[in-house]
Structures are given as structure tokens and as C-alpha cells.
N, C-alpha and C positions, 0 to 999 in steps of 0.2 A: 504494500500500500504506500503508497504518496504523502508526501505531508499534507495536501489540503485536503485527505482522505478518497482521492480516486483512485481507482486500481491501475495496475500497466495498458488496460485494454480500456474506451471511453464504455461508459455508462450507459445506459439501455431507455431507462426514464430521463424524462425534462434534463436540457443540461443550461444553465446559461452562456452565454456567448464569452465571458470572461471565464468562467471553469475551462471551456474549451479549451480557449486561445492557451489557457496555462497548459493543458494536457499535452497540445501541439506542441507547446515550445519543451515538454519534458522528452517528447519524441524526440527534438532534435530540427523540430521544424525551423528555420529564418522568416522574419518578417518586415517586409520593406512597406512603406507608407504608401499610399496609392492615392485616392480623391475621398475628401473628408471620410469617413471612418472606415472608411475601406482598405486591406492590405492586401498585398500579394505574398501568399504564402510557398516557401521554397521549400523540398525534402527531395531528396535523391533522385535529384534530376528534373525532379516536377513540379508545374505550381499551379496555383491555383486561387480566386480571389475569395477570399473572407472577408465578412462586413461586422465589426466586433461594435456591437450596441450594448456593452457590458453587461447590467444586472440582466436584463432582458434575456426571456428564453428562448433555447433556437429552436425551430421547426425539426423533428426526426429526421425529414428525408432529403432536409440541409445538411444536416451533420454527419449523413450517412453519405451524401453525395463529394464534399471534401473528404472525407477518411479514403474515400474508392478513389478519387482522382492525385491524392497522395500517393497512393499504393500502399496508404496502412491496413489492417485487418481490425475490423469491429469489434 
């Protein structure tokens, strides 16, 4: 377990866009600034844009669609 209490693999229920963004960067993901709160996010080779609206929760088939286009495993 992680210190903010998530596991190595992202969460199944509600996640907020900040829990996220941290889980990404514990992957190893980089994130470059993009147009207001948007980032482009780097991992082994690929990226992908992320819109980090902090407390707010992200949509499932958002969070599932960056983990696939990283090439992470849910």
C-alpha cells in the first residue's frame, strides 16, 4: 500500500482526479503543462492528455481510458 492509502494497481470505485494524478506520478508517469488545467501525460513512450480538476471525481471510463493508453494494467 501507498502512503495516501492506494494500492500499486488504481482503485475500482470513484477516484478523484488528484488521487489519480498522484497514483500516475507513483507509476513513474511525467507531466508537462498543457492549456489551463490540462496536462500531457508521459510513461514509456506514450502520452496522453489528463485534465486534473483536483477534489472532483473522475468518470470510470476516463480513468480507464488513460491507464489503456499508458499501457498501465487496471
Amino acid at each position: 500500500m501507498l502512503h495516501n492509502g492506494l494500492t500499486e494497481t488504481a482503485r475500482t470505485e470513484a477516484m478523484k482526479c488528484s488521487e489519480f494524478r498522484r497514483w500516475l506520478q507513483a507509476q513513474g508517469a511525467e507531466f508537462k503543462a498543457a492549456k489551463g488545467s490540462h496536462f500531457k501525460v508521459y510513461l514509456n513512450g506514450k502520452a496522453t492528455i489528463f485534465a486534473d480538476h483536483g477534489s472532483k471525481e473522475m468518470h470510470e471510463g476516463l480513468r480507464k481510458s488513460i491507464i489503456k493508453q499508458l499501457g498501465l494494467k487496471d
